[in-house]
N, C-alpha and C positions, 0 to 999 in steps of 0.2 A: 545175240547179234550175229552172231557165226552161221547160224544157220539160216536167220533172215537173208545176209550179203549174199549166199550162194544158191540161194531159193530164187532170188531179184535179178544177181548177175547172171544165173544159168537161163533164166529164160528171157533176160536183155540180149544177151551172147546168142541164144538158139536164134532169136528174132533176125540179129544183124547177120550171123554169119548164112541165113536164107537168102534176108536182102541180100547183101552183098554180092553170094554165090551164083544169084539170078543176074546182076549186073553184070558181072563178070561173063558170062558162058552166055547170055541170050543176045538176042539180036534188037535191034530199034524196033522191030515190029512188032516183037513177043511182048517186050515190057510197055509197051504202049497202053494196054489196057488198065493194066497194073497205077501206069505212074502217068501220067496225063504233061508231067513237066519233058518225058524225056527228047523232046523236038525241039526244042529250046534250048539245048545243052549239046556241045558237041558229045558224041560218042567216047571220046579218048574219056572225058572227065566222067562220064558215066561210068567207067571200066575204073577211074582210076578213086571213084568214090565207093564202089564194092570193093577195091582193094582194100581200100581202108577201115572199110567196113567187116572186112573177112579180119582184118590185123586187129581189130577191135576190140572183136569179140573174142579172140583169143588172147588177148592182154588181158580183159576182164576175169580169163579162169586160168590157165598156165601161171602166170607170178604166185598168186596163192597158192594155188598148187601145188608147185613145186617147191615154195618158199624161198626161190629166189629173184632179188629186187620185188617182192611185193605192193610197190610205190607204184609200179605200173599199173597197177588196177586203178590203182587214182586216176592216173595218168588217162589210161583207156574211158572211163567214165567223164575225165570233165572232157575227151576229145568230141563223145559222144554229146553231151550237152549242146557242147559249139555247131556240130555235126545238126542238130534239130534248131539249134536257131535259125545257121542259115537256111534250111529248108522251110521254114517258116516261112522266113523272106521273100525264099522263091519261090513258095505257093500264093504268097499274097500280095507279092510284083507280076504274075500272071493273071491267064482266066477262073485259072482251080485256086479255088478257094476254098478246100477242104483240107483244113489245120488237125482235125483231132486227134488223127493216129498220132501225129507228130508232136503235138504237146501233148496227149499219153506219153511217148518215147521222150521226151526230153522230163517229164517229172519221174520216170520211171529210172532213169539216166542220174539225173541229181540225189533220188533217193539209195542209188548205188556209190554214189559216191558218197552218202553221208556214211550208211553202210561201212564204207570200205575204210573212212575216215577215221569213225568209233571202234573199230576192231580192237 
């Protein structure tokens, strides 16, 4: 199980801390190809949803890691859960209607937390 969690977590964590790192540093234009939702969404919450994104993925591998509070890896996986529903929402309260990445990430998400659970 040990090495399933960090085989799942490390490339959930590689995923978000991309996303995230592009939210964060690009501009409305650049992520526009990418993400079809971001005109829709003011800026700030764009910035402050790669934040969260970047803290995510780091919660998912530091606690174990370092073996302290490791409860945060829970914590980081069902944040991220929540994190794929609402995008869910808000690809399918828009025009894009293209869900799959994101329920990929949200069962990829749950299965980190089961993971993280069963340790």
């Amino acid at each position: 199980m040990n090495i399933a969690y960090w085989i799942v977590a490390g490339l959930l964590a590689l995923f978000y801390f991309y996303a995230g790192t592009m939210k964060v540093i690009r501009s409305r234009d650049q992520l526009r190809p990418m993400m079809a939702w971001v005109d829709r969404v003011p800026l700030p919450v764009v910035r402050a949803l790669g934040t969260v994104e970047v803290l995510g993925a780091t919660g998912l591998l530091l606690p174990p890691l370092t073996g302290i509070a490791p409860s945060l890896a829970s914590a980081a996986a069902v944040g991220f859960v929540l994190l794929q529903t609402g995008a869910i929402a808000v690809h399918l309260t828009g025009e894009d209607r293209r869900i799959t990445l994101n329920l990929g990430l949200l069962v990829t998400a749950a299965v980190t937390l089961w993971l993280a659970t069963a340790r």
